[in-house]
C-alpha angles and dihedrals in degrees: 000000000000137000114222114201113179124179114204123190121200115290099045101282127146108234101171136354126188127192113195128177103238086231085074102055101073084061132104126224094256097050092059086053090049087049087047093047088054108045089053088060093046092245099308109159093185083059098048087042084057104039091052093039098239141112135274102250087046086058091047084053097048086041101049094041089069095043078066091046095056098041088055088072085044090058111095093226103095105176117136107221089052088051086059104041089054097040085055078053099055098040090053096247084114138028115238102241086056080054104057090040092054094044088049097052087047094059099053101056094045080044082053095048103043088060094057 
C-alpha cells in the first residue's frame, strides 16, 4: 500500500507529488538512512558494524528494532493508539509489559464500548 502526498498550487497545477509505501511511514529519518546504508553494503552487518563504528550485536539490535517497525504496518490491527503504544515499545520510551497492559486494558473498554 502507497501514500500519496500531492501539493496543488492555485490554478489546478500539480507542484509535488510523493508517493510513499505506508510501511515507511512509521519510520524515522535515521532508520532510512540505516536502510540506505545497508542496502549499499548488500546486507552486510560487519560492514554496517564498521561503517557506524559499532559492534555487531549493536547492528542485529538496530536491525532488528525496525523489522518490528515495519511489521507493525503489516499487523492487521490498525488502531492508532496501539501503534503507538508499541511503537513507544520498540523505540524504548516504554517497557513491554506496560505495553501490553496498557494495550489489554484498552481493549476492553473499546470492547466495552463497541457492545453498547
Amino acid at each position: 500500500m502507497l501514500k500519496y502526498n500531492i501539493n496543488i498550487i492555485k490554478g489546478g497545477f500539480i507542484m509535488a507529488v510523493n508517493v510513499v509505501p505506508v510501511w515507511m511511514t512509521n519510520l524515522e529519518e535515521e532508520d532510512l538512512n540505516f536502510i540506505k546504508n545497508f542496502i549499499l553494503v548488500s546486507g552486510s552487518l560487519k560492514e554496517i558494524a564498521i561503517k557506524y563504528n559499532v559492534t555487531y550485536p549493536t547492528v542485529r539490535n538496530r536491525l532488528d528494532k525496525i523489522i518490528q517497525k515495519i511489521m507493525l504496518e503489516n499487523n492487521c490491527e490498525q488502531d492508532p493508539y496501539i501503534l503507538l503504544i508499541k511503537n513507544m515499545a520498540i523505540n524504548e520510551k516504554m517497557d513491554v509489559n506496560t505495553a501490553k497492559i496498557l494495550i489489554e486494558e484498552y481493549r476492553k473498554v473499546r470492547e466495552g464500548v463497541d457492545k453498547s
